[in-house]
N, C-alpha and C positions, 0 to 999 in steps of 0.2 A: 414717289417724290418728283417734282416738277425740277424741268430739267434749268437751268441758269440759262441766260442770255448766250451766253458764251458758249455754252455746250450744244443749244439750239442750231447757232449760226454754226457749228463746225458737223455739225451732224448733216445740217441741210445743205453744207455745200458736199460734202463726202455722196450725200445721196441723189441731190434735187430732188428731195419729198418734198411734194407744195405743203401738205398738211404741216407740216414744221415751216415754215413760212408763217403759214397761215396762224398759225400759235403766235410765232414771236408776236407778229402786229397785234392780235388781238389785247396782249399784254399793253399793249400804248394806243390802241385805236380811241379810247375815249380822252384819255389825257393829250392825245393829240387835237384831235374837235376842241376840247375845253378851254385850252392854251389859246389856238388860231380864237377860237371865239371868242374869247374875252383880251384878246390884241386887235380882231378886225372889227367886232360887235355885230357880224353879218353870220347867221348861218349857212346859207349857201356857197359864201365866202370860204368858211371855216369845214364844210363839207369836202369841197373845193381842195382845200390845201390836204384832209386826210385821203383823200385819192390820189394828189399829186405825190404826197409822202410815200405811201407805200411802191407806187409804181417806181420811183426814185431810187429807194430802199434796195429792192428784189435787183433794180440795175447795179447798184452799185456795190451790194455786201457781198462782193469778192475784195474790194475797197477794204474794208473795217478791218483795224487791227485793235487789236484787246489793249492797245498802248490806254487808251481810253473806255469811258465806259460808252457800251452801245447807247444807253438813253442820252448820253450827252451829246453823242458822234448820230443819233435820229432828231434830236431836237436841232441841231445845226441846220438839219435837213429841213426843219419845219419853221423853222425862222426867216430862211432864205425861202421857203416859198409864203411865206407872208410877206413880208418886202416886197415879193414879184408882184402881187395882188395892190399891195400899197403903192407901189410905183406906176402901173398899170391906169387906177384908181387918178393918183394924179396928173397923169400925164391928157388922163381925158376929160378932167374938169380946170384942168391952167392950159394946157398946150405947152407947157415946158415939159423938158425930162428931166425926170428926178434922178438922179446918178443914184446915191447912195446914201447911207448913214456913216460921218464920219467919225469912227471912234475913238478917234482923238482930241478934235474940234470940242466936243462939252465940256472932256476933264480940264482944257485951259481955264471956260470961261465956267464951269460950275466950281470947279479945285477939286483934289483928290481927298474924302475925307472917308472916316470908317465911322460904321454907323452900330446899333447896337439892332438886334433880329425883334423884329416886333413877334411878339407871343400869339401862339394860338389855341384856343382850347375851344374844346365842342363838346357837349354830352354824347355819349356813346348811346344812348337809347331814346330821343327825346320824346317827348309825347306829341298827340296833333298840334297843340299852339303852340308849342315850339317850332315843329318843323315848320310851319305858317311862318312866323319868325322868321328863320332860318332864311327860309324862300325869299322873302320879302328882304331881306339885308344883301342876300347874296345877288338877287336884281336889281339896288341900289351900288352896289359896291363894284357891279359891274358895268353899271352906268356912270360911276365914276370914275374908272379906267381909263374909260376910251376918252377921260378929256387931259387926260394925260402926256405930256408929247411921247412919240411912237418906241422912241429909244429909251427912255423912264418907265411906260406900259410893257415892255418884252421884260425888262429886266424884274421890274417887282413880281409880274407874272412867275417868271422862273424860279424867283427867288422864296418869294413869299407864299404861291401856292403849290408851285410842284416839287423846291425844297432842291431847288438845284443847288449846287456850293458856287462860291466865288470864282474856285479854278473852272467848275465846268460851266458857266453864264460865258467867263471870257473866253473859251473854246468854244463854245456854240455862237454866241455873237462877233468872234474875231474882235476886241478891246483885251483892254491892258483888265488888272485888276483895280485900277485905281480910279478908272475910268467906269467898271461894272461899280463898286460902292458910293460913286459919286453919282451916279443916275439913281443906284437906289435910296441912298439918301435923299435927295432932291425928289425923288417921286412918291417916297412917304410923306413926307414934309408938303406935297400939295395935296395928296392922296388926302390925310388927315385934314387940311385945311376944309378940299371939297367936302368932307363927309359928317364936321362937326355940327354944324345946323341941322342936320338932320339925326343926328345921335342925341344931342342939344333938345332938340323939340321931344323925342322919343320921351328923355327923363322926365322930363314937365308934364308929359302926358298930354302933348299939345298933338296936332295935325301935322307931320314934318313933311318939311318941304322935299320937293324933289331934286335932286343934284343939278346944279346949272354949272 
C-alpha cells in the first residue's frame, strides 16, 4: 500500500532518503506543470516554476505541519512562484514593479458572492474522436484562461480543475473566502462568456471561432 503524504514526509525526515522525496514530488510533479501552465500559458515558464517548486519544497519540509494538507501547503508554494514569474514578466515589459495581488482589493469592487461548482464529466474510455475532441476543447479552454485576469485564472484553476476547496484556494493564495468565491464566480462568468461562440458554432456544426 502506498504510503500517504504525511507518512512520506515523516519517514523522509526520520531518514533523509531522497527516494522518499523523490516519491512524494512525483505524486504533484505533473499537477504542478499543468496548474503553472495553464496560469502562465508558457512551458518553459511552467517547467520553470516545477523546478523552483521542488527545490523549495526539500528546503523547506522541515517547515510543513499536517495542520494542513501538504497539496494545499505545495500549491501555496507554486502560486508564489508563479507570481514571481508574473511579476518578473511585468516588470520587464512596463518598467514598474508589480508589488502584488491584493486580496482584498477585488472582493470590494467584485462583492462577496457564493457560486454554485460547475459540473464535470468525462467518459472513462473515450474513443480516437473523442479524445480529438477532447484535445481540441482542452486547447481552447486553455486559451481561454489565460485571458482571464491573473487572480480569477489561479483561482478557477484551483478550483475547477485540481478541486481544491474554498478553505484550501484561501490558504494557498492568502484571501479571505469571500474573496476566493468572488473571483471564482467572476471568472466563470467571463470564462463562459469567452467560450460561448465557440461552443455556439460547435452545435451548428459551423467553423468555431477561436477565443479572442
Amino acid at each position: 500500500m502506498d504510503l500517504s503524504d504525511e507518512a512520506l514526509i515523516e519517514s523522509f525526515r526520520q531518514t533523509k532518503d531522497p527516494t522518499l522525496f523523490k516519491s512524494l514530488i512525483r505524486r504533484y510533479q505533473n499537477r504542478i506543470y499543468n496548474a503553472a501552465y495553464r496560469v502562465l500559458g508558457n512551458a518553459e515558464e511552467a517547467e520553470e516554476v516545477v523546478q523552483d517548486t521542488c527545490v523549495k519544497v526539500h528546503q523547506n519540509l522541515p517547515k510543513f505541519r499536517s495542520q494542513s494538507s501538504f497539496a494545499a501547503w505545495l500549491f501555496a508554494i507554486v502560486h508564489n512562484n508563479c507570481l514571481d514569474i508574473m511579476r518578473t514578466k511585468l516588470r520587464r515589459q512596463s518598467g514598474f514593479r508589480f508589488l502584488q495581488f491584493d486580496p482584498q482589493s477585488t472582493a470590494e469592487s467584485e462583492g462577496e458572492v457564493d457560486s454554485q461548482v460547475v459540473s464535470q464529466a468525462a467518459d472513462a474510455s473515450p474513443n480516437p474522436a473523442e479524445m480529438l475532441d477532447m484535445e481540441e476543447q482542452g486547447t481552447v479552454i486553455a486559451e481561454s484562461l489565460r485571458q482571464l485576469p491573473a487572480n480569477q485564472r489561479v483561482v478557477v484553476v484551483l478550483h475547477d480543475i485540481e478541486g481544491f476547496s474554498y478553505q484550501e484556494i484561501a490558504q494557498i493564495v492568502g484571501a479571505s473566502l469571500g474573496t476566493v468565491r468572488s473571483r471564482l464566480h467572476y471568472g466563470r462568468l467571463r470564462l463562459k462568456e469567452i467560450l460561448e461562440p465557440y461552443f455556439a458554432a460547435r452545435n451548428h456544426n459551423t467553423p468555431a471561432p477561436t477565443p479572442r
